[in-house]
C-alpha positions as CSV (number, residue, x, y, z in Angstrom):
1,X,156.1,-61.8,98.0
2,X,159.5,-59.8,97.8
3,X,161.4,-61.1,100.4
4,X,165.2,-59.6,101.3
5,X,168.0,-62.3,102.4
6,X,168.3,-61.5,106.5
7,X,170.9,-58.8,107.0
8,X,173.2,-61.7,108.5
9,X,173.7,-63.1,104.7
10,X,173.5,-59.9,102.9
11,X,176.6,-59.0,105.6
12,X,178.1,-62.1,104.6
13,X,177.7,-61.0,100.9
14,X,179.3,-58.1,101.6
15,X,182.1,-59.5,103.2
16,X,182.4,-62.4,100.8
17,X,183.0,-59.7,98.3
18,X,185.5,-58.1,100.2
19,X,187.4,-61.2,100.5
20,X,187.7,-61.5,96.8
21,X,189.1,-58.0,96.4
22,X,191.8,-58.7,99.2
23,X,192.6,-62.0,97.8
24,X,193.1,-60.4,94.3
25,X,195.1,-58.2,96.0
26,X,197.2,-61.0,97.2
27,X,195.9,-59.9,100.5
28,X,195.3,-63.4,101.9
29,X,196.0,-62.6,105.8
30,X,192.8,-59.9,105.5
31,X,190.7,-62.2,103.3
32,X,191.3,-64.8,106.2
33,X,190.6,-62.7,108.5
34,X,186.9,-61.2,107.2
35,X,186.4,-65.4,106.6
36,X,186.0,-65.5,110.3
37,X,183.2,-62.8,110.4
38,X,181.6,-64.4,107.1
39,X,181.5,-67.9,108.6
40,X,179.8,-66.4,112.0
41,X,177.2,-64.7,110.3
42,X,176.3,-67.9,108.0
43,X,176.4,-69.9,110.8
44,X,173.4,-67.7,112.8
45,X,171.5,-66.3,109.7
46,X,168.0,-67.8,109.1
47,X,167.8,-68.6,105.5
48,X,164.4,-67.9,103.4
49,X,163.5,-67.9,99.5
50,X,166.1,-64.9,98.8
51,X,168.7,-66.0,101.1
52,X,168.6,-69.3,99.0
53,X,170.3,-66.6,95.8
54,X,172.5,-64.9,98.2
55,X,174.1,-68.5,99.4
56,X,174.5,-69.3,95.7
57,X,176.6,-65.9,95.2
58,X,178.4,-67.0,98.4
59,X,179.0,-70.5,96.9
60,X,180.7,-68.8,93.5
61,X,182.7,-66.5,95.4
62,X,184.1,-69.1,97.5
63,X,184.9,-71.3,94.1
64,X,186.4,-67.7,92.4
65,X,188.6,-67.7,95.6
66,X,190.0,-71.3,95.7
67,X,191.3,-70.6,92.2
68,X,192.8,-67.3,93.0
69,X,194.3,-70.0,96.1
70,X,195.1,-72.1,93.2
71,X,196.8,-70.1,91.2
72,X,198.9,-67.8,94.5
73,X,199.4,-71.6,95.7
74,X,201.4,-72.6,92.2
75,X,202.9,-69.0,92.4
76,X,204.6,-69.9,95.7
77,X,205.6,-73.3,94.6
78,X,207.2,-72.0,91.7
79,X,209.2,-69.9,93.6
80,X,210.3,-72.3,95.8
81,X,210.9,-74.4,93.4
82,X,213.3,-71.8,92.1
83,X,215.1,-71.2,95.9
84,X,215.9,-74.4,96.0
85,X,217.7,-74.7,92.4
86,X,219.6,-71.5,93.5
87,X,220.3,-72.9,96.7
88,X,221.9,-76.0,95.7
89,X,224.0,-74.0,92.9
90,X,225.4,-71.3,95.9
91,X,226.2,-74.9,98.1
92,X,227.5,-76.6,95.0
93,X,229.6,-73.5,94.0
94,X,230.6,-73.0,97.6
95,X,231.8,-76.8,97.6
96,X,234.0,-76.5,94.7
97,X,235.5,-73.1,96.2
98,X,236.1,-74.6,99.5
99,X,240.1,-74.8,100.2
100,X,239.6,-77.8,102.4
């Protein structure tokens, strides 16, 4: 028997997709956003033999975009990281400066 995942997951495999590309993108506001749609449509789609392989694809994507999190997460922190050694140089410089 040749049985197709329900168009709910093959939807949701579409959209999973697409939330990889935005998040590559460094588009995390639209990858949040087609999360919504993705969870809906898991939530309501019966699941037989073949949607058993596309939940497995879902299940990688979502790992591939915690990482790509990850990685924009340590991205961020570096920067801050960085904003705050400047900002306390500017202050320190500003002290030194200060006629007072």
């Amino acid at each position: 028997m040749n049985e197709a995942p329900h168009p709910d997951l093959q939807r949701a495999l579409a959209l999973s997709a697409d939330m990889l590309q935005a998040a590559g993108r460094g588009d995390w506001a639209g990858a949040t956003a087609l999360q919504a749609e993705c969870d809906r449509l898991l939530r309501q789609a019966p699941v037989n033999a073949a949607g058993l392989m596309a939940l497995r694809r879902l299940q990688l994507d979502q790992r591939a975009m915690l990482e790509l999190a990850a990685r924009a997460r340590g991205v961020v922190g570096e920067h801050l990281a960085r904003h705050h050694v400047n900002h306390r140089a500017v202050s320190a410089y500003l002290d030194t400066a200060d006629p007072d």
